[in-house]
C-alpha positions as CSV (number, residue, x, y, z in Angstrom):
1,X,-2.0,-11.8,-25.5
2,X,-0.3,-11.3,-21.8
3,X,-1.9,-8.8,-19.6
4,X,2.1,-7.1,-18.7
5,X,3.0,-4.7,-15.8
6,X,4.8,-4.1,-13.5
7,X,5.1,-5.3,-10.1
8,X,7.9,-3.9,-7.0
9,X,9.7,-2.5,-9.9
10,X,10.0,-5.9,-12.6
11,X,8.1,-6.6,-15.0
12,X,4.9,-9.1,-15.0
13,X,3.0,-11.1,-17.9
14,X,-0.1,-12.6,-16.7
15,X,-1.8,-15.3,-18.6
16,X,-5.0,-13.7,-20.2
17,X,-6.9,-16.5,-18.3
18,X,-6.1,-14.7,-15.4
19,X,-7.8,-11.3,-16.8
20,X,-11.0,-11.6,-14.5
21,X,-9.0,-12.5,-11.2
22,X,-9.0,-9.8,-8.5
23,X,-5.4,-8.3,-8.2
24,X,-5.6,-9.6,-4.5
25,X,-5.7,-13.2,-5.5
26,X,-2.9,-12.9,-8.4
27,X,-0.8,-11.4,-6.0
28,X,-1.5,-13.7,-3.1
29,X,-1.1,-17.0,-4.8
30,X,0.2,-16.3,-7.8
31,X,3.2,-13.9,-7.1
32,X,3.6,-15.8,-3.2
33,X,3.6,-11.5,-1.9
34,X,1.5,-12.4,1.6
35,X,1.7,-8.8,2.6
36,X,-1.5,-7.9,0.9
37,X,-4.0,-8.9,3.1
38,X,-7.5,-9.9,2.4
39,X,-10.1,-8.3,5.1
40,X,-13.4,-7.5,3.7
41,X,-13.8,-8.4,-0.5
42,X,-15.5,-5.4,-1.2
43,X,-12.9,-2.7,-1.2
44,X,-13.9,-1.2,2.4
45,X,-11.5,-2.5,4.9
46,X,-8.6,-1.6,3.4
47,X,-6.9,-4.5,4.1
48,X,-5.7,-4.9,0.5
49,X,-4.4,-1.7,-0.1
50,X,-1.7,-1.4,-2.9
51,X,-0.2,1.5,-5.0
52,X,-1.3,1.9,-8.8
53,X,0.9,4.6,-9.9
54,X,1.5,5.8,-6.4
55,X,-2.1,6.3,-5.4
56,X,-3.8,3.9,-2.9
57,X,-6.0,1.3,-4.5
58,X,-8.0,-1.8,-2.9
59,X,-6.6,-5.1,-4.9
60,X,-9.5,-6.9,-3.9
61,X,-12.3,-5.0,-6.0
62,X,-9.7,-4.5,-9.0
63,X,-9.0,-7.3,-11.7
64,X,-5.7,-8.4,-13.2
65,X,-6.7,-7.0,-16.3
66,X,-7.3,-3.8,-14.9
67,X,-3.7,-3.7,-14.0
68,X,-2.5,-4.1,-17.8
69,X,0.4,-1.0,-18.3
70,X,0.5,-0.4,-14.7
71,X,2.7,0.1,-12.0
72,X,1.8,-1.9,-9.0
73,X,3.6,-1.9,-5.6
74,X,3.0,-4.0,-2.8
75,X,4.3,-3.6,0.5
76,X,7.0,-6.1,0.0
77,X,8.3,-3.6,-3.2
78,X,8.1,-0.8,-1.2
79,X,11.5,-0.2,0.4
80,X,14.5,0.5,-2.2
81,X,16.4,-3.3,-1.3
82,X,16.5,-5.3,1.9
83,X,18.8,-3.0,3.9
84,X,16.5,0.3,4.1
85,X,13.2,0.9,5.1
86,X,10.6,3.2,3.2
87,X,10.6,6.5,5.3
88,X,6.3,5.4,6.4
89,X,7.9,2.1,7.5
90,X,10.6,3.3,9.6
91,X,7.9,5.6,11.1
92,X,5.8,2.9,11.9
93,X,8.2,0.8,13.5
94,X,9.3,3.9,15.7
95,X,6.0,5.0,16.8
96,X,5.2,1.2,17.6
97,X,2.0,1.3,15.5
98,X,0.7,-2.6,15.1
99,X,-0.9,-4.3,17.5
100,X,-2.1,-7.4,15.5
101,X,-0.5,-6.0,12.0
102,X,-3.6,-7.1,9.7
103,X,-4.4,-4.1,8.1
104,X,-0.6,-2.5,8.4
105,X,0.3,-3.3,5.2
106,X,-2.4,-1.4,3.5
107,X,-2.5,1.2,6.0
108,X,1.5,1.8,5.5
109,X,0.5,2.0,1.2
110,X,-2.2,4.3,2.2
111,X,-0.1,6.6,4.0
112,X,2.6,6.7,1.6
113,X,0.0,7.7,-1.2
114,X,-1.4,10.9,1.3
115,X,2.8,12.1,1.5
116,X,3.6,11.7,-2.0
117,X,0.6,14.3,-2.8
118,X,0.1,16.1,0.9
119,X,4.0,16.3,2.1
120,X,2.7,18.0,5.2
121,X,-0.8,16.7,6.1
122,X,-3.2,18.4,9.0
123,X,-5.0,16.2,11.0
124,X,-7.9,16.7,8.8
125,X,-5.8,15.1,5.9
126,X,-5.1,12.1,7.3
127,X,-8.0,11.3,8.9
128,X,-9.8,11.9,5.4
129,X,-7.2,10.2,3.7
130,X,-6.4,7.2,6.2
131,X,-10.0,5.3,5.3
132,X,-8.6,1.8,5.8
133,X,-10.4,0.2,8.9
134,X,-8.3,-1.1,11.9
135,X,-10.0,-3.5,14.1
136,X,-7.5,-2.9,17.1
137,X,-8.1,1.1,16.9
138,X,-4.6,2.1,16.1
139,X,-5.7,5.2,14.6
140,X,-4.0,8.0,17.3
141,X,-0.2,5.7,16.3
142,X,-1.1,6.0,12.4
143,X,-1.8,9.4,13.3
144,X,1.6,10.3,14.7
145,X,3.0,7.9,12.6
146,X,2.1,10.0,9.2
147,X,3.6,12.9,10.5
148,X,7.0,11.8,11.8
149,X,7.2,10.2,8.2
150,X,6.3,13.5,7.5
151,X,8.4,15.4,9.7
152,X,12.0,12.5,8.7
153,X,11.2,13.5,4.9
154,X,11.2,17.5,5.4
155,X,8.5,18.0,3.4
156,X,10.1,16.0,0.4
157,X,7.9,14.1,-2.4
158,X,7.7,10.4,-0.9
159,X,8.6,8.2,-4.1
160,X,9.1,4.3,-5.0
161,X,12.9,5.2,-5.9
């Protein structure tokens, strides 16, 4: 029996041989999405970061199987189409956040999971909710990053529309 769900909004059937395989991997070399990065291997870095259901998950520690009914998003199925940016990835690009890019793919996912359930996050929320690591200390650009995402969005629920 497939293991079938979605991924960037179509739908996925995974052969069941591929039920033990971290979600990194299958999306790596199986889908061809490069965006999700692998870092660490044991869910700490970040790197890896992708959206179950909207909330920020590390694809590395979590298995294809796992994933079976699920709604997946990766940073390449995060804007609406090809012509317009997310709202966290204009923000990015405006603030000039990357310096190497690595970790920005996971960082972007993590930050859209802390607006679509804090619309208006304090400091204190996004430093408690912004765990992925960045090895070039970007941290003071993801900061202001997250809140002009914020501030362009009005305090509207960020969604995978």
């Amino acid at each position: 029996m497939p293991i079938e769900f979605t991924l960037n909004r179509r739908p996925i059937a995974a052969d069941d041989e591929h039920a033990a395989m971290p979600l990194l991997w299958f999306l790596r070399e199986e889908q061809h999405l490069k965006g999700t990065k692998f870092g660490c291997g044991i869910g700490q870095c970040g790197a890896c970061t992708v959206l179950l259901g909207g909330a920020a998950v590390r694809s590395c520690v979590m298995t294809v199987g796992d994933a079976r009914g699920a709604n997946i998003t990766t940073i390449e199925g995060l804007a609406p189409d090809e012509q317009h940016l997310h709202p966290v990835q204009q923000a990015w690009m405006e603030v000039d956040v990357p310096q190497c890019g690595y970790c920005q793919s996971g960082q972007i996912l993590a930050a859209v999971a802390l607006l679509s359930r804090t619309p208006n996050p304090t400091d204190a929320d996004i430093d408690g909710a912004m765990t992925n690591i960045c090895r070039c200390g970007t941290y003071v650009r993801i900061r202001k990053a997250v809140k002009a995402a914020a501030a362009r969005t009005q305090g509207e629920r960020l969604s995978l529309k």
